[in-house]
ZAKOLLO-239873 format. One line per 3 residues: for each residue x, y, z of C-alpha. Coordinates in steps of 0.25 Angstrom, whole numbers, plus 5000, padded with zeros to 4 digits. Last residue first. Example, Ala and Ser with C-alpha at 12.3 -4.5 7.8 and 13.67 -1.06 7.14 Angstrom:
residues 2
5055 4996 5029 ~ 5049 4982 5031
***
This chain:
residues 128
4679 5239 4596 ~ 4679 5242 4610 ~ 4689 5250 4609
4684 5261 4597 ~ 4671 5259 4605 ~ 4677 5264 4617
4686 5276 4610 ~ 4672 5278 4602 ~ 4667 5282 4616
4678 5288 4622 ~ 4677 5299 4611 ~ 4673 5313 4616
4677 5312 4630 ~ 4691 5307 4631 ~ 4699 5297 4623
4712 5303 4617 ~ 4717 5301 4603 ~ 4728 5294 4596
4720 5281 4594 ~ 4727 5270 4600 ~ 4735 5281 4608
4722 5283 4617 ~ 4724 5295 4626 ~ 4715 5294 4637
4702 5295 4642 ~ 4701 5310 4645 ~ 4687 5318 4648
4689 5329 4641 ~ 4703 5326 4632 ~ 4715 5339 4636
4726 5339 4625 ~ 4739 5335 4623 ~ 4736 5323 4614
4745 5315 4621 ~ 4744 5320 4634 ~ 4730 5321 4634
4724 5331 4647 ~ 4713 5327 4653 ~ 4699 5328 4655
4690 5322 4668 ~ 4686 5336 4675 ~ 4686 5345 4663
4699 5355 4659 ~ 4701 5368 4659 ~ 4712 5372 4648
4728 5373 4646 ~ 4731 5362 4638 ~ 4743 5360 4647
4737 5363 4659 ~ 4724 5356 4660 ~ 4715 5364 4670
4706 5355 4677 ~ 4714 5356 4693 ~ 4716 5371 4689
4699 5374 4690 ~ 4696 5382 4680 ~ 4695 5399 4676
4705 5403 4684 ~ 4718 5390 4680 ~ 4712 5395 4666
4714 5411 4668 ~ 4728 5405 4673 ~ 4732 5396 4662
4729 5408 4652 ~ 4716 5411 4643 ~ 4717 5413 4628
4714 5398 4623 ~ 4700 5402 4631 ~ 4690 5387 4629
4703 5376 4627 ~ 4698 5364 4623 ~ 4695 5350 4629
4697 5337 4620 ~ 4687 5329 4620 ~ 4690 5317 4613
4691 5321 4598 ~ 4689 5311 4589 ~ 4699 5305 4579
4705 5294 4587 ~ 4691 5290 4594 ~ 4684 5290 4578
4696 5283 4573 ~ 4696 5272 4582 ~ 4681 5271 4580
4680 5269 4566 ~ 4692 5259 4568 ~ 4687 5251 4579
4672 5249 4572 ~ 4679 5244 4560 ~ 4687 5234 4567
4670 5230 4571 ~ 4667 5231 4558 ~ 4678 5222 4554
4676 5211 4564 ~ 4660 5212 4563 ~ 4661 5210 4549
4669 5199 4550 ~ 4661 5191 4560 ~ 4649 5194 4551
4655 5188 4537 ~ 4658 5175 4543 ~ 4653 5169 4531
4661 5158 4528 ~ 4668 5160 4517 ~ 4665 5177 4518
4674 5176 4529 ~ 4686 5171 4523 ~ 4696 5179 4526
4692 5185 4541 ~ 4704 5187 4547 ~ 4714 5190 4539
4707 5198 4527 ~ 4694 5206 4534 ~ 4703 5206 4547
4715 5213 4539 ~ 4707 5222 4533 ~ 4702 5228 4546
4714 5227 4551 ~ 4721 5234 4539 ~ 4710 5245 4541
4713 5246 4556 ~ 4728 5249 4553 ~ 4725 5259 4545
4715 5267 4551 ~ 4726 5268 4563 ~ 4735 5271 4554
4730 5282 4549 ~ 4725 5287 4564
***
């Protein structure tokens, strides 16, 4: 994340020194505003998908056994490794090793998986 925060900062500096040099000669003050704000918009929002949490699913019982589970839930939504009940459209992360309620994937641009709780700022961090 570091060097995420650092790699966008040197961009954004870099833009405001490369790219646009001499805008304050001309006046072209809008086109980089909206250039930096708009690399600022990726890097709040990068940060706030990476560092959310995206639903992950928690055990209720951590004293109960495989088979009082495989009793009390239907086997096909039962994750195995994580050793809980699951909902219909949740899965289990393999890199995170945890189970995400309503699974996306597992984004390696951000170190974090996209599920329920923030596929919104994921699209915005995107589309930005």
């Amino acid at each position: 994340m570091a060097i995420y925060i650092l790699l966008m900062s040197v961009s954004l500096v870099a833009l405001h020194l490369i790219c646009f040099p001499f805008s304050w000669l001309d006046g072209s003050e809008t086109l980089k505003t909206i250039a930096s704000s708009s690399l600022l918009l990726v890097m709040i929002f990068g940060v706030v998908t990476s560092m959310s949490d995206p639903g992950y699913l928690v055990q209720s019982n951590q004293d109960h056994s495989l088979l009082t589970l495989i009793k009390e839930c239907d086997p096909v939504w039962i994750c195995y490794e994580c050793e809980i009940c699951c909902s219909p459209r949740s899965r289990h992360c393999n890199v995170c090793n945890r189970c995400v309620d309503r699974f996306d994937h597992h984004c390696p641009w951000i170190n974090n998986c996209i599920g329920q709780n923030n596929l919104w700022s994921f699209y915005v961090f995107i589309t930005s």
